[in-house]
N, C-alpha and C positions, 0 to 999 in steps of 0.2 A: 202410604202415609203413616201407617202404623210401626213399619219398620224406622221411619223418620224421627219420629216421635222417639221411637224407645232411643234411641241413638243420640239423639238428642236430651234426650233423661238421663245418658250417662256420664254426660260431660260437666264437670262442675270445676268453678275456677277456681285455683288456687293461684294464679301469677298477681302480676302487680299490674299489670292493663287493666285498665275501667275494663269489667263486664256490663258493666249497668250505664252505659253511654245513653247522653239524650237525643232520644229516636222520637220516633211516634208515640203519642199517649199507649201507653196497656190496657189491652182491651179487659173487658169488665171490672175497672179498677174506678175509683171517685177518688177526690183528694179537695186538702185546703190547707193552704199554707199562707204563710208573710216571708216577708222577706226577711226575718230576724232568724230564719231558721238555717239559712246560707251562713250567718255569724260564726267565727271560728271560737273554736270554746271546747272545752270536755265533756261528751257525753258520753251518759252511762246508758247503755243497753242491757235491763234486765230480762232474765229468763222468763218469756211469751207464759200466761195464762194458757190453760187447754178447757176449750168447751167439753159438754159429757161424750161419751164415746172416741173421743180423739187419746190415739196411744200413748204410750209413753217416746216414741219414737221419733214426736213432731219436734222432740227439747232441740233436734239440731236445726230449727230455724232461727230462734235466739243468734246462733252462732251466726247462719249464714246471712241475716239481718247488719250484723256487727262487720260481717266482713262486707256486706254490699256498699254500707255508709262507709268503714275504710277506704275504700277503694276511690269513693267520690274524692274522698281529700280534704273536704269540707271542715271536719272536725279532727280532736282525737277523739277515740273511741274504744270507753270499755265497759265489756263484756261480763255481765255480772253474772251468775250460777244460778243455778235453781236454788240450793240450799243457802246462798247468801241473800236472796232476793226472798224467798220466806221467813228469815232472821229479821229482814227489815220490815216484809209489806206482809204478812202473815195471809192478808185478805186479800182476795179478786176484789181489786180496788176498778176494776175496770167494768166486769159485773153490775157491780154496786155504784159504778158510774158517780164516784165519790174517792178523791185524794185530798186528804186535808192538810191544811196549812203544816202541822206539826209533823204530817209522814215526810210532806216535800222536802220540809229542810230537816228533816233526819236524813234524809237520801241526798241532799245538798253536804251535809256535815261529815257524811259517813264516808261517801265515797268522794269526796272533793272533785263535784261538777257543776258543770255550769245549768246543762238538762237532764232529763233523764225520756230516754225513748220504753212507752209500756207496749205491749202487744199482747192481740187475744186471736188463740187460733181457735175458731169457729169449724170447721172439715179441716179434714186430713188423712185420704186415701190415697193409700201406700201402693196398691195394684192398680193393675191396666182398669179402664184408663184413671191415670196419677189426677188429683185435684184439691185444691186449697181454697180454702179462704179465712179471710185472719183481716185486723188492723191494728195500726199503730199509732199513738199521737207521741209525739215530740212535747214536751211542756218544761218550761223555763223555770229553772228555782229561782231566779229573782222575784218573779213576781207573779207564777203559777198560769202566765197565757199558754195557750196552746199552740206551739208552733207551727206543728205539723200535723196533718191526722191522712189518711191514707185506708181505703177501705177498699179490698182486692178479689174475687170470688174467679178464680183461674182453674177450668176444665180441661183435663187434655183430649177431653174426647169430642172439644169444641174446636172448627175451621178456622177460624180466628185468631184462637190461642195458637192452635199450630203453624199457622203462620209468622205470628209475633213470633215462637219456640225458635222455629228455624230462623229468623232474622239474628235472635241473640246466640242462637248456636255458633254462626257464623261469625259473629265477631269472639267470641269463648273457644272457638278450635286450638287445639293444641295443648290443650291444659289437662291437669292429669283425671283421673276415674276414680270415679265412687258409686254408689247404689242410687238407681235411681229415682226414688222419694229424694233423697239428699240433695239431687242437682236440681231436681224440678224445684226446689226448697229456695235455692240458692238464684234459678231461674225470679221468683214469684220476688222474692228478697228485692233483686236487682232492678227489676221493673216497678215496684214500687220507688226505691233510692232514685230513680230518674225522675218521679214525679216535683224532689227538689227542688228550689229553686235556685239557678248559679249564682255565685258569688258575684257583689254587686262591685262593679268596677269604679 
């Protein structure tokens, strides 16, 4: 199972196929959404807060975040920096469980969007066995609801996860290699993006 896993930790997507197809819930993951979050519209994805001890290393889930929502199709979607997302938000507004009226529409004005998705990674171990945990809320610059929020705690050294692993490996075959903290990154990413709600017909 461990060779499974690692094998599975190396594969991260770079094609245009949904990775993030909707399957089964993810296991230890919670979520709450509306349907306004399926809305098609620009969203900005700023670079993830990092709890204490978490490296510098976890900045590529911002990324893999921005590409899991890509891939859904839902939105457009862009991917704000670490150093542009301190320009604007200075503060763990996520932390402090506090974005005020005046940051959202600096962030509405700046980067011309319609949302903006925030993320705080909580863990982030880089070695055997790989594990995260982070969340995300989606919130609306029109009018500051919460669209989306998403809260993930993904073990690789849990039966469960490895299970879920290997289901999304198997639809992710063929796509090119990277380190893997970075797929498990993009794995954790994509499984959350499923929690979504599809667009309403």
């Amino acid at each position: 199972m461990i060779r499974l896993l690692a094998a599975a930790l190396a594969i991260i997507a770079l094609g245009t196929a949904c990775g993030c197809a909707r399957t089964l819930p993810p296991p230890s993951t919670s979520w709450r959404t509306s349907e306004r979050a399926a809305e098609p519209g620009r969203v900005a994805v700023l670079a993830f807060w990092s709890g204490d001890g978490v490296g510098r290393s976890s900045a590529a889930v911002g990324e893999a975040m921005a590409a899991s929502l890509r891939e859904l199709g839902l939105h457009e979607v862009l991917l704000v920096g670490i150093d542009r997302r301190r320009a604007l938000l200075p503060d763990d507004v996520l932390l402090a469980n506090r974005l005020s009226v005046e940051q959202l529409l600096r962030l509405r004005d700046e980067l011309r969007c319609d949302s903006v998705l925030l993320g705080r990674i909580e863990q982030f171990t880089g070695y055997d066995p790989v594990a995260m945990g982070l969340s995300v809320h989606l919130v609306s610059c029109a009018d500051g609801e919460k669209l989306w929020e998403a809260t993930s705690h993904l073990d690789g050294s849990r039966q469960d996860v490895q299970d879920d692993l290997r289901k999304w490996y198997e639809r992710s075959a063929g796509r090119g290699v990277l380190a893997s903290p970075t797929a498990f990154a993009r794995y954790v990413t994509d499984r959350l993006a499923s929690t979504l709600p599809p667009p309403s017909r």
